[in-house]
C-alpha positions as a printed Julia matrix, in Angstrom:
575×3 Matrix{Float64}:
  27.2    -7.93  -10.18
  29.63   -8.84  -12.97
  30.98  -12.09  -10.78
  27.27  -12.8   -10.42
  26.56  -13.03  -13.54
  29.81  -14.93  -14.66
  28.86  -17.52  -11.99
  25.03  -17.57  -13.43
  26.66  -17.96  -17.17
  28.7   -20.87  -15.85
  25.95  -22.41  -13.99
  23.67  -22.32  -17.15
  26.23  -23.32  -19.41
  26.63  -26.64  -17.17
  23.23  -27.29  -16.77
  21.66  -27.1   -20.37
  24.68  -29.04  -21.32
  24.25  -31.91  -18.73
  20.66  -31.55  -19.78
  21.44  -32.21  -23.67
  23.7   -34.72  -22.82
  21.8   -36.32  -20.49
  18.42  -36.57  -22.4
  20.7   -38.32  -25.67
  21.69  -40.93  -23.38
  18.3   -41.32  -21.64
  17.01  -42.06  -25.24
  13.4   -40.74  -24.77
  10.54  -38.11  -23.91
  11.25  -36.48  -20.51
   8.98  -35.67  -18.0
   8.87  -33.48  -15.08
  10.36  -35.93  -12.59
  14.25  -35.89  -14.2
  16.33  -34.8   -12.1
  18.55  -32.53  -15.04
  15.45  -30.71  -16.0
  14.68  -29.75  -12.45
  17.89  -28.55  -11.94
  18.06  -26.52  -15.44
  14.63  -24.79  -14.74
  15.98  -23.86  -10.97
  19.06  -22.02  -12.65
  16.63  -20.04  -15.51
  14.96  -19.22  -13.0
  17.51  -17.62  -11.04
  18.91  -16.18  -14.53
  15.79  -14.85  -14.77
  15.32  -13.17  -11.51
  19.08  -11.6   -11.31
  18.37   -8.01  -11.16
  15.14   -7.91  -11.42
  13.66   -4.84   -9.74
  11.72   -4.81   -7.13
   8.1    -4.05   -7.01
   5.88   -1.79   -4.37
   2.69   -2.55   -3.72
  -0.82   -2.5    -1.41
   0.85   -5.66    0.45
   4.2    -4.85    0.46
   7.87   -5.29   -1.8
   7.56   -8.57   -4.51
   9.77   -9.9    -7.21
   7.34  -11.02  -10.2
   9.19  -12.95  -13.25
   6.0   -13.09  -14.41
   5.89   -9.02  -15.4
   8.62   -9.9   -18.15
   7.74  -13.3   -19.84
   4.36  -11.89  -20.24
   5.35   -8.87  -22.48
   6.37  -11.85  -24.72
   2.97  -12.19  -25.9
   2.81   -8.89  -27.45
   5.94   -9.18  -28.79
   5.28  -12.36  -30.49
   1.75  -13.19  -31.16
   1.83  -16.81  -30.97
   3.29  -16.92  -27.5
  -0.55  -15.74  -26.74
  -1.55  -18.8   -26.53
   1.0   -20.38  -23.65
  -0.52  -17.09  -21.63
  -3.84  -17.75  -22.13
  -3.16  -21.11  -21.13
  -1.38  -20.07  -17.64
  -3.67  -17.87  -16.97
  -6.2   -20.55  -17.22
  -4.93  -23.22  -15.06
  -6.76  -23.35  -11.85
  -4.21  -24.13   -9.7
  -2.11  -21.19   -9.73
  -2.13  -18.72   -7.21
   1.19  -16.35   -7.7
   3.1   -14.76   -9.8
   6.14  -17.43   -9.56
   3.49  -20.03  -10.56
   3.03  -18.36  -13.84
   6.06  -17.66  -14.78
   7.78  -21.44  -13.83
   4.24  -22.75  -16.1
   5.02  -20.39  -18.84
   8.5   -21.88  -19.0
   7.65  -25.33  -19.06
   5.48  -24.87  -21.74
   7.58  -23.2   -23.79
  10.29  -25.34  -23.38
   7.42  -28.04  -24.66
   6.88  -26.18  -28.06
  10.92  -25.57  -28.46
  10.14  -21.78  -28.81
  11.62  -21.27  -25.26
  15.03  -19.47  -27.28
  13.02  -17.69  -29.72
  10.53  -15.65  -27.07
  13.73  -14.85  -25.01
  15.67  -13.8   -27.9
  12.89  -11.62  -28.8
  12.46   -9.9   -25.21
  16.4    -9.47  -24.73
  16.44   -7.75  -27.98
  13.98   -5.35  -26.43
  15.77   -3.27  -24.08
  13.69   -0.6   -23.24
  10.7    -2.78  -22.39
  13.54   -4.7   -19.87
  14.77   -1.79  -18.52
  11.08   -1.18  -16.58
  11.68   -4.62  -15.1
  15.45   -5.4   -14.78
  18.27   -2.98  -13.27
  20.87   -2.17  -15.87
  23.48   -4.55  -14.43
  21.01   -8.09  -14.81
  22.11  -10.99  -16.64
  19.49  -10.58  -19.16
  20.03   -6.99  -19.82
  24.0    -7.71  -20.15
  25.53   -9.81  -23.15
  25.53  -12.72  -20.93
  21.79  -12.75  -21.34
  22.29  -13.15  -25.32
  25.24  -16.15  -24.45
  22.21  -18.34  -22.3
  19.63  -17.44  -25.07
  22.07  -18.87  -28.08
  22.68  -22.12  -25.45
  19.36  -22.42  -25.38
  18.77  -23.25  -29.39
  20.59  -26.61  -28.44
  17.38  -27.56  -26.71
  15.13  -27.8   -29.27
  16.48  -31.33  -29.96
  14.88  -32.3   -26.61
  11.44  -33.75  -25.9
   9.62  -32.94  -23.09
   6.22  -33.91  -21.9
   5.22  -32.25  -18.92
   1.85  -32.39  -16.83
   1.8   -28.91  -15.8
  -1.75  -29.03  -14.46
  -1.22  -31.15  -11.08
   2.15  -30.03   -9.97
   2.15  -27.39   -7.73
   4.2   -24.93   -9.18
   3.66  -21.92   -6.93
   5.61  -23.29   -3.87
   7.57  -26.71   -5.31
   8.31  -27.59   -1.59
   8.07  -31.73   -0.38
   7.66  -30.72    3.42
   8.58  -27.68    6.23
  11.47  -28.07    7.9
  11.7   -27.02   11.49
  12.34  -23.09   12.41
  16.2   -24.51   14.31
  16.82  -26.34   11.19
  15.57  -23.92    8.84
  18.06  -21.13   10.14
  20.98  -24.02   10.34
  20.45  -24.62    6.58
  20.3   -20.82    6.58
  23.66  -20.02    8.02
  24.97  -23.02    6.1
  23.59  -21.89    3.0
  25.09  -18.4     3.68
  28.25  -19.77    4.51
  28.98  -21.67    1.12
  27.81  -18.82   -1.01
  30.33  -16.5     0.83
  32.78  -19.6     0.36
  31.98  -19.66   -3.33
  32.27  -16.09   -3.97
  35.48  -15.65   -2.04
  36.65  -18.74   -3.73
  35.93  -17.47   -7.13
  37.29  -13.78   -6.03
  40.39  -14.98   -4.81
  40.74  -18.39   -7.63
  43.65  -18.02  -10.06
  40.5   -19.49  -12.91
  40.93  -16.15  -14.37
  44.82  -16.01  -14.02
  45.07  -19.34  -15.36
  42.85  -18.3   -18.06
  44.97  -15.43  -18.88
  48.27  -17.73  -18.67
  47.13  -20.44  -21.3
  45.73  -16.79  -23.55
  49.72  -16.09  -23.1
  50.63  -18.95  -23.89
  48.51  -19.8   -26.56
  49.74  -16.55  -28.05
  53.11  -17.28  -27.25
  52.85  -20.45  -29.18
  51.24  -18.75  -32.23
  54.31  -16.26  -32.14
  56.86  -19.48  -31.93
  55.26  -21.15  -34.7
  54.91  -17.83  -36.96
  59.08  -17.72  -35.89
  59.35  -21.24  -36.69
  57.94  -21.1   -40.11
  60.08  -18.01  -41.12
  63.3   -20.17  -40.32
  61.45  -22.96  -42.32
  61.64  -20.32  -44.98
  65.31  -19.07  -44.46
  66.62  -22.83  -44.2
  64.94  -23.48  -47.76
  66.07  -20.01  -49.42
  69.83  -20.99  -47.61
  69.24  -24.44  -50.03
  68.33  -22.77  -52.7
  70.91  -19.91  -52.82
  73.6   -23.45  -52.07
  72.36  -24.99  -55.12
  72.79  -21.48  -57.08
  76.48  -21.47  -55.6
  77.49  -25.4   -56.65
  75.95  -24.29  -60.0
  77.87  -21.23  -60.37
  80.45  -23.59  -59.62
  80.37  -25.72  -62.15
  80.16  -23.35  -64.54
  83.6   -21.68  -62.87
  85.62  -24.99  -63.14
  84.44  -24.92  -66.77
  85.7   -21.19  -68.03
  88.71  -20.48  -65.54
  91.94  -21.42  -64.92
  93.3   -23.94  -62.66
  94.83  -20.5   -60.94
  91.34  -19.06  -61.03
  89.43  -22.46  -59.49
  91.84  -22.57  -56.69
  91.54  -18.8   -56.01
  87.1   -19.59  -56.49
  87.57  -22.7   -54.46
  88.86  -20.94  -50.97
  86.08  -18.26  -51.9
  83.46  -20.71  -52.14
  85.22  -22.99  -49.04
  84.72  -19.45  -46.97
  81.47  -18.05  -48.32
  80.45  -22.05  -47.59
  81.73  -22.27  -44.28
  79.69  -19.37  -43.5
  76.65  -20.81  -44.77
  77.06  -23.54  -42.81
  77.13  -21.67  -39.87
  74.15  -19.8   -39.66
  72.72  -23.18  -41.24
  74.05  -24.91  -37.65
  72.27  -21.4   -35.68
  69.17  -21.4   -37.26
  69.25  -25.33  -36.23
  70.16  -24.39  -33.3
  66.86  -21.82  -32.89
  64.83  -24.11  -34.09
  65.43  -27.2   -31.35
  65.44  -24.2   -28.63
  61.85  -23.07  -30.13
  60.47  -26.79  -30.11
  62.27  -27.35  -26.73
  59.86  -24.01  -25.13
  56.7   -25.16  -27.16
  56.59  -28.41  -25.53
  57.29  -26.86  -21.98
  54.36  -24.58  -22.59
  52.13  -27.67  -23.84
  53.28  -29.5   -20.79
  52.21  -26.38  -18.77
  49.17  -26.22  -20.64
  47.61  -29.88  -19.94
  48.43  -28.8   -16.12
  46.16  -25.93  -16.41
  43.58  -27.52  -18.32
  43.84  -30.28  -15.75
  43.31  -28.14  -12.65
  40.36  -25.91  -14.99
  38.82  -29.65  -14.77
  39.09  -29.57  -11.62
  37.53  -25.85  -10.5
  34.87  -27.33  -12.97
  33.89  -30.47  -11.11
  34.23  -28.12   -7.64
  31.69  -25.97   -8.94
  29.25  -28.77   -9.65
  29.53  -30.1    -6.67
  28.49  -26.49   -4.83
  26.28  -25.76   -7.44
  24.3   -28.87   -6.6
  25.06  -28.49   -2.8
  23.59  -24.95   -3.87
  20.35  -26.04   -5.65
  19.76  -27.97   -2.66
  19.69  -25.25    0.09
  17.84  -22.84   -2.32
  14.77  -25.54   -1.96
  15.05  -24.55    1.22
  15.21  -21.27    0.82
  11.89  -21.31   -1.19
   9.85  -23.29    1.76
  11.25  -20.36    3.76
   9.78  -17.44    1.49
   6.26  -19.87    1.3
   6.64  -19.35    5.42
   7.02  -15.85    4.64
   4.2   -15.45    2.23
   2.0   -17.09    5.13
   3.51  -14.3     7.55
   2.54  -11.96    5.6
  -0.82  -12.85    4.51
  -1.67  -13.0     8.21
  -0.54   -9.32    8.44
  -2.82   -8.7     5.39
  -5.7    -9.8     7.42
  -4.59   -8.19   10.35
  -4.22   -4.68    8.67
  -7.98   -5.99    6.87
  -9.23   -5.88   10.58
  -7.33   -2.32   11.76
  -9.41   -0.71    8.77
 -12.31   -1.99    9.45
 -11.95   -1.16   13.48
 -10.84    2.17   12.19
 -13.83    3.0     9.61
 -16.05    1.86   12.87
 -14.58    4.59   14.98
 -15.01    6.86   12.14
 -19.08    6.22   12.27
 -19.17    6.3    15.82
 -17.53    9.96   15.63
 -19.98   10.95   13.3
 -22.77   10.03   14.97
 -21.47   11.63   18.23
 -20.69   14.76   15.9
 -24.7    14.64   14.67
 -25.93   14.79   18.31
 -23.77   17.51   19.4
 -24.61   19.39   16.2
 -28.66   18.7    17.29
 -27.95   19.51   20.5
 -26.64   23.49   19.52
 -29.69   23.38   17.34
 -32.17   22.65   20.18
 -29.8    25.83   22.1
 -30.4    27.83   19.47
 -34.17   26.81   19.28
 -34.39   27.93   23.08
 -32.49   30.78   22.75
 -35.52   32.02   19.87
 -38.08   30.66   22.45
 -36.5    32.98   24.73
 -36.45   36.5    22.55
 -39.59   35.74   21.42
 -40.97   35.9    24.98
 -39.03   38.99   25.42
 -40.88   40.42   22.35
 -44.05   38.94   23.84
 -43.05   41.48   27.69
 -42.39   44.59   25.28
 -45.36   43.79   23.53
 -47.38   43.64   26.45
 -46.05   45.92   28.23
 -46.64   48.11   25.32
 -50.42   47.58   25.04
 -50.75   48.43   29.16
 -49.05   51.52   28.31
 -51.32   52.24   25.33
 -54.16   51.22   27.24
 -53.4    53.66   30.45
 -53.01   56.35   27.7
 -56.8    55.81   26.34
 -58.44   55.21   29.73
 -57.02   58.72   31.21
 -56.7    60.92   28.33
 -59.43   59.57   25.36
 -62.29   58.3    27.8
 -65.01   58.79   24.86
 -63.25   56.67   22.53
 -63.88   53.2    23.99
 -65.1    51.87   20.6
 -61.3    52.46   19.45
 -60.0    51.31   22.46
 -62.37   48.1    21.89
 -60.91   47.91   18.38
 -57.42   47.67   19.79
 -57.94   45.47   22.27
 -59.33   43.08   19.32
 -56.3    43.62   17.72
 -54.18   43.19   20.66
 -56.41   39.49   21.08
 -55.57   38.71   17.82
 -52.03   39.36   18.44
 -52.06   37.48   21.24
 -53.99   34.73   19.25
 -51.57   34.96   16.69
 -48.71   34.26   19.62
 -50.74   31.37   21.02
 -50.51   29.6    17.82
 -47.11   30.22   17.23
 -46.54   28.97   20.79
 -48.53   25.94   20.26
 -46.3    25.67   16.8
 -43.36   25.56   19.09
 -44.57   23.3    20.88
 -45.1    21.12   18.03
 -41.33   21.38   17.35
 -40.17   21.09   20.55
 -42.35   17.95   20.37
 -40.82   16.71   17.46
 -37.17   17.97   18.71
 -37.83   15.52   21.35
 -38.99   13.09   19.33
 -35.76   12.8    17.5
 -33.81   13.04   20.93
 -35.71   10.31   22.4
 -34.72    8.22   19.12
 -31.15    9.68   19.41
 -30.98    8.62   22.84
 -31.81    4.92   21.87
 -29.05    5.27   18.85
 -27.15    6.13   22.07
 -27.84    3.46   23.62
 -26.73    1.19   20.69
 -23.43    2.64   20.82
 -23.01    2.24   24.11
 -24.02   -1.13   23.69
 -21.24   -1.34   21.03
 -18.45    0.93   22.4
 -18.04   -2.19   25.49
 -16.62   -3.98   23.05
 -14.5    -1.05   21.87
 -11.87   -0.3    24.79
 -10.51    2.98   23.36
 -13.8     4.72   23.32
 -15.21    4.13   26.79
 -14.53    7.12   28.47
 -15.3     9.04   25.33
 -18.61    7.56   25.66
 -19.18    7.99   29.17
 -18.1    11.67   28.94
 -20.81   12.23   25.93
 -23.33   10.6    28.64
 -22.6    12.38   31.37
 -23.18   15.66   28.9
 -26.3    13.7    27.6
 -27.72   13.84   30.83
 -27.15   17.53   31.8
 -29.0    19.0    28.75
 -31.69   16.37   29.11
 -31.57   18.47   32.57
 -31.52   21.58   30.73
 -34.14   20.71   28.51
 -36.21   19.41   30.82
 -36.22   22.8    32.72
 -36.61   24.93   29.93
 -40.21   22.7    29.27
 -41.02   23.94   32.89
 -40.37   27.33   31.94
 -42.1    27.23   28.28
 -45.14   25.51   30.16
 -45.18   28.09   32.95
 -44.85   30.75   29.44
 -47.9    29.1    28.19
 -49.73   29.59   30.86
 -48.8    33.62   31.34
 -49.52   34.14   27.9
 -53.25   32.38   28.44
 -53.86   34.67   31.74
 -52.53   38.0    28.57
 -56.28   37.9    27.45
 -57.82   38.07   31.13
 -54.59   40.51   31.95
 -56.07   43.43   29.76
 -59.81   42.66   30.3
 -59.37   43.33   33.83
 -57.71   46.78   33.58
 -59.79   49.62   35.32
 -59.18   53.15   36.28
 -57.18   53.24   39.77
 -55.38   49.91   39.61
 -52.01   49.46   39.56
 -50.63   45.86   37.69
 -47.01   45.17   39.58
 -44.59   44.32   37.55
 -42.7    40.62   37.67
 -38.95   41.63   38.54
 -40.47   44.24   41.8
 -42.12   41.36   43.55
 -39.9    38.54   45.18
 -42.28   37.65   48.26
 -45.66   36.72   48.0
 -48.19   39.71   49.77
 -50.11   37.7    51.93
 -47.84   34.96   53.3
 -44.5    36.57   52.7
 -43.19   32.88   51.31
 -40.36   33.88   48.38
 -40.86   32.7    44.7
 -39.27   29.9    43.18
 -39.26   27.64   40.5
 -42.03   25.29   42.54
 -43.84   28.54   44.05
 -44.86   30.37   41.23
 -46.28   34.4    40.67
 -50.11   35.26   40.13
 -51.31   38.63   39.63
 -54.96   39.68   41.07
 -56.99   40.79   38.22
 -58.46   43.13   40.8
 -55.52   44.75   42.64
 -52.79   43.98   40.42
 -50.71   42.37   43.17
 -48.75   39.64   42.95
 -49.02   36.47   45.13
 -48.6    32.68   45.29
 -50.63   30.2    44.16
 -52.06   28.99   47.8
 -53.55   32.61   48.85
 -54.56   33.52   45.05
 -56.7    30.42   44.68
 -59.98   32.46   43.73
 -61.67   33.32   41.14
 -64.67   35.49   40.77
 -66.21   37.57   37.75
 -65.05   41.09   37.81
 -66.92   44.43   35.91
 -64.33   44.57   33.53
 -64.47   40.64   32.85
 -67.56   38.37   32.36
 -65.46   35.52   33.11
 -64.31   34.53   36.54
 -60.48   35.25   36.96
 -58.1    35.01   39.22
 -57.99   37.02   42.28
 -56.3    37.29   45.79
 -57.86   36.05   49.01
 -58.17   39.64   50.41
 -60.04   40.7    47.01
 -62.17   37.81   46.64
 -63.13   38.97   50.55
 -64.31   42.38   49.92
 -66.19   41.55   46.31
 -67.94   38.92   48.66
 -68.66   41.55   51.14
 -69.36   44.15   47.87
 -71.74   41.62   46.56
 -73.56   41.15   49.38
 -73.87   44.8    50.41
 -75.29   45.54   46.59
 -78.38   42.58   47.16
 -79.4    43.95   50.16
């Protein structure tokens, strides 16, 4: 991260100063076509997006430079109204497209330095955006922000209303090309960053520091034997001086004896004058080597410099096509959008097909449960008549004088059975109704059906819920047989205990499994009838009689042998 963000500082540093050099010799307002402004708004942007973290979302991971430069505007008020503005340009569609519009303009009002300076002084609002290690976050972000200040001597006029800033691609390569400039592109930035690892820039950097310091240290030396050689003079003109005045006071015997003092004490003066000399010309002699060495260094920094231009522009080139491959990859994934847009909706279809499905299985125990009342209450009907025979044996043997009571109960016992009638006929009401709403749940059926062909997964679902569909139509269907057959039992009730008399003997249901007369066996097509007269049981074909009985004023059912003998009876009694 730290070479990244060396090699982002260099690139910016070379391209706002090509810019600023450029636009002084181009002599006027600049617009959106220069070349040097395209490039320096290609490397902010990539300033700009170095570390920046990455984003989840509904549709997937995203990058957004548009997150940061629009905390600007509550950090500065008047960058509110370049916001305001991006938001309200029709043509953009992303994120990106912001953030490059937001740029331009502010590089328009030469405030472009001052809203950066004021978001990079923010740190905590960067840290939600940027990772710790980003150019912007580092003190390289504050070295682009002062370079920036030199812009505000430029003029710009952009249109950024037409251009389309959200994909800034001239045409789609093919996908064999694409992944050649790809691997090319990959290539050269691997080139570059093993270049720059393995460059002696920084070495050579180091070795003109050295020497620079080296220098400093030569010339501090050589001014300090500046300093001895004049304090050398000075204590020489002392001596001659002192000399002077010597020849004046002393004796010839005392100048000769000062002379060879002053001859030595000179002679030794002149000898660290000669070494310091000496020093000196050795100290120019290594300051010009290390000059010398210096212009090489500088010469061969020139060089790195113009190397890096020239991939730097090689670079700006294959990131252009780099950004027509992520517009290919927005497409992708917009399709997948769509795609995942039609799962849900497939899914949320499945999910009302289930329901319904669970609704008619949930009616379908209710209509169970409405037979299985159906069926106790008949049950209670059979104790309850059963009951009233028994009570009604009891009166006729042992309280024959109380057939006014007996009458009374018998009412009550029609009443009951009235009663019953009505609540069978409001069963029937709801099993009308119940089938009502199955008839309409079949057709809501049927639309499924209709529906689930063009749903693969849920065929044999469906044709499994048919299949159990058409057994308790079966079901039901059977137990209307049995509830009409019911109905008709509990209308013969009222005849049943008008017809009772002394010495007969009603057979009960469950003893009989033959008919008396024809020996056929029951079924569900050859029903029971008892004779009201001898309380047998028989089919319909040889109980197809009816005649009035003592007990009855209305004709009831009897057997053929019965309805025989009252014939014969009858006709016996009129002679």
């Amino acid at each position: 991260m730290s070479m990244e963000r060396t090699n982002l500082l260099n690139m910016a540093k070379l391209s706002i100063k090509g810019l600023i050099e450029s636009a002084l010799s181009f002599g006027r307002t600049l617009d959106s076509d220069y070349p040097p402004l395209q490039q320096f708004f290609v490397v902010m942007e990539h300033c700009l997006k170095h570390g920046l973290k990455v984003k989840k979302s509904f549709l997937g991971y995203n990058k957004s430079l548009w997150g940061p430069l629009e905390m600007v505007e509550k950090l500065c008020p008047e960058a509110g109204e370049i916001a305001a503005s991006v938001r309200d340009l029709p043509g953009l569609k992303t994120p990106l497209g912001r953030a490059r519009a937001w740029l331009r303009l502010a590089l328009m009002q030469k405030r472009l330095a001052d809203y950066l300076r004021l978001l990079i002084t923010r740190k905590d609002l960067l840290s939600d955006f940027y990772d710790n290690s980003a150019v912007m976050v580092e003190e390289e972000g504050a070295v682009i922000v002062g370079l920036l200040v030199g812009l505000n001597v430029i003029d710009a006029n952009l249109c950024v209303k037409g251009e389309d800033l959200d994909t800034q691609v001239s045409q789609r390569p093919s996908l064999q090309s694409l992944n050649g400039q790809v691997a090319a592109i990959l290539d050269q930035k691997n080139y570059v960053e093993e270049l720059n690892r393995h460059s002696s820039v920084h070495g050579l950097q180091g070795r003109v520091d050295n020497l620079e310091k080296s220098n400093s240290k030569l010339i501090e030396e050589l001014a300090i034997a500046k300093n001895n050689i004049i304090k050398l003079q000075e204590e020489n003109h002392q001596l001659r001086n002192e000399n002077t005045i010597i020849l004046i006071k002393v004796t010839q015997v005392d100048v000769d004896v000062e002379l060879d003092t002053y001859k030595q004490s000179r002679q030794g003066l002149d000898e660290m004058y000669n070494e310091a000399r000496r020093q000196l010309r050795e100290e120019c002699q290594l300051r010009q080597d290390v000059e010398n060495e210096l212009v090489v260094q500088v010469s061969m920094k020139q060089e790195m410099d113009l190397a890096m231009k020239l991939l730097e522009k090689d670079i700006h080139e294959k990131q252009d096509t780099l950004i027509g491959l992520r517009h290919q990859l927005d497409e992708v994934k917009a399709i997948n959008v769509e795609m995942y847009t039609k799962m849900q909706t497939s899914d949320d279809g499945m999910k009302q097909k289930n329901d319904i499905i669970t609704r008619l299985e949930e009616k379908t125990n209710q209509i169970t449960a409405t037979m299985k009342q159906l069926e106790q209450r008949l049950q209670e009907a059979e104790r309850d008549r059963w009951t009233a025979e028994d009570g009604a044996r009891k009166f006729k043997h042992d309280f024959a004088n109380k057939a006014d009571s007996l009458q009374k109960q018998i009412a009550q016992r029609e009443k009951q059975m009235l009663q019953l009638e009505t609540d069978l006929k409001i069963e029937k009401e709801w099993r009308q109704t119940l089938q009502n709403d199955l008839e309409r749940e079949r057709d809501i059926v049927a639309q499924l059906s209709a529906e689930a062909q063009q749903i693969n997964g849920l065929k044999k679902e469906f044709h499994r819920l048919q299949d159990e569909n058409s057994q308790l139509k079966g079901i039901c269907e059977e137990q209307e047989q049995a509830l009409e057959e019911l109905g008709c039992k509990l209308s013969e009730y009222l005849s049943i205990l008008n017809s009772f008399d002394g010495g007969q003997v009603w057979l009960k249901d469950k003893d009989a499994t033959h008919c008396k007369l024809c020996e056929k066996e029951f079924s569900i097509s050859r029903r029971k009838h008892h004779c009201r007269n001898c309380g047998e049981i028989f089919c319909n074909a040889c109980s197809d009689n009816e005649l009035p009985l003592p007990a009855s004023p209305k004709p009831v059912r009897v057997c053929d042998t019965c309805h025989a003998l009252l014939l014969q009876r009858c006709s016996s009694n009129a002679t």
